[in-house]
C-alpha positions as CSV (number, residue, x, y, z in Angstrom):
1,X,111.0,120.2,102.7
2,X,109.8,117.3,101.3
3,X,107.2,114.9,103.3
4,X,106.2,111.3,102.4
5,X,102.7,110.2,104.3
6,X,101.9,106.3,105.1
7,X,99.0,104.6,103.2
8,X,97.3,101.7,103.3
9,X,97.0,99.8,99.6
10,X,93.4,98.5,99.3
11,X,93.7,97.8,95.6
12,X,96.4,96.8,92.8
13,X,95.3,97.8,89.5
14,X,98.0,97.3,86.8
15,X,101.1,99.6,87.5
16,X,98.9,101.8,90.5
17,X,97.9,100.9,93.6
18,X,94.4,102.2,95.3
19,X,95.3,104.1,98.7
20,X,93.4,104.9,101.6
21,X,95.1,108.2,102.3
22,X,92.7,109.2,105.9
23,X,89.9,107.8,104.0
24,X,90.2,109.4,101.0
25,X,90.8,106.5,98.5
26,X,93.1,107.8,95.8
27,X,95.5,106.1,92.7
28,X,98.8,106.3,93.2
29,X,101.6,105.2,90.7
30,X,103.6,101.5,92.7
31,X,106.0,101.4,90.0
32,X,109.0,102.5,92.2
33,X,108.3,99.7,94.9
34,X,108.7,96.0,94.3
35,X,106.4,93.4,95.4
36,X,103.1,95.7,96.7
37,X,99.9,93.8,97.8
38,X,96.9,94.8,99.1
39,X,97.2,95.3,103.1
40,X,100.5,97.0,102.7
41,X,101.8,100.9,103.4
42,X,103.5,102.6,101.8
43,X,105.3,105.8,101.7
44,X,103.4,108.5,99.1
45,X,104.7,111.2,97.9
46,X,104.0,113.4,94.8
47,X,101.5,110.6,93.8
48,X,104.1,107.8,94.1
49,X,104.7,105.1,96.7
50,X,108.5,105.5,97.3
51,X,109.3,102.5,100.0
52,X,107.1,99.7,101.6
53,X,107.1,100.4,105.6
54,X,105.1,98.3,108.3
55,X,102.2,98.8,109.7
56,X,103.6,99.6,112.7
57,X,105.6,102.6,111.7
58,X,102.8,103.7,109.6
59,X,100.9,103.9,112.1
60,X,103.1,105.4,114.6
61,X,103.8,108.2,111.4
62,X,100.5,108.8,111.3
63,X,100.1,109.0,114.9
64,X,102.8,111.8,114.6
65,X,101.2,113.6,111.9
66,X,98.0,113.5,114.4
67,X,99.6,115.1,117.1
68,X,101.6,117.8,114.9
69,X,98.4,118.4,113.2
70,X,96.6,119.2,116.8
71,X,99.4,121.6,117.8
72,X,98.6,124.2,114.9
């Protein structure tokens, strides 16, 4: 199964896109998802953002992962 995990962009640089993935910044590759700025989430996966979501659903993901996380 395949999971895609909400990030924050806190950087644009050319065709990649600086993430804050639970505080570890990393580059990922925007090039599938239009119109990216810093403050968005997006959905990563495999080192690609795949959609723009809102905060609130990120966050509410995340939230998710938390609690899944705690339960193992």
């Amino acid at each position: 199964m395949c999971v895609a995990v909400p990030t924050e962009v806190v950087e644009i640089i050319g065709h990649n896109a600086l993430v804050n993935f639970g505080g570890v910044k990393k580059l990922v590759n925007i090039d599938l998802v239009s119109d990216v700025n810093v403050g968005d989430y997006v959905l990563l996966h495999a080192g690609c953002a795949v959609q723009k979501i809102d905060k609130e659903e990120a966050e509410r993901t995340l939230e998710i992962f938390k609690i899944l996380a705690e339960d193992n």
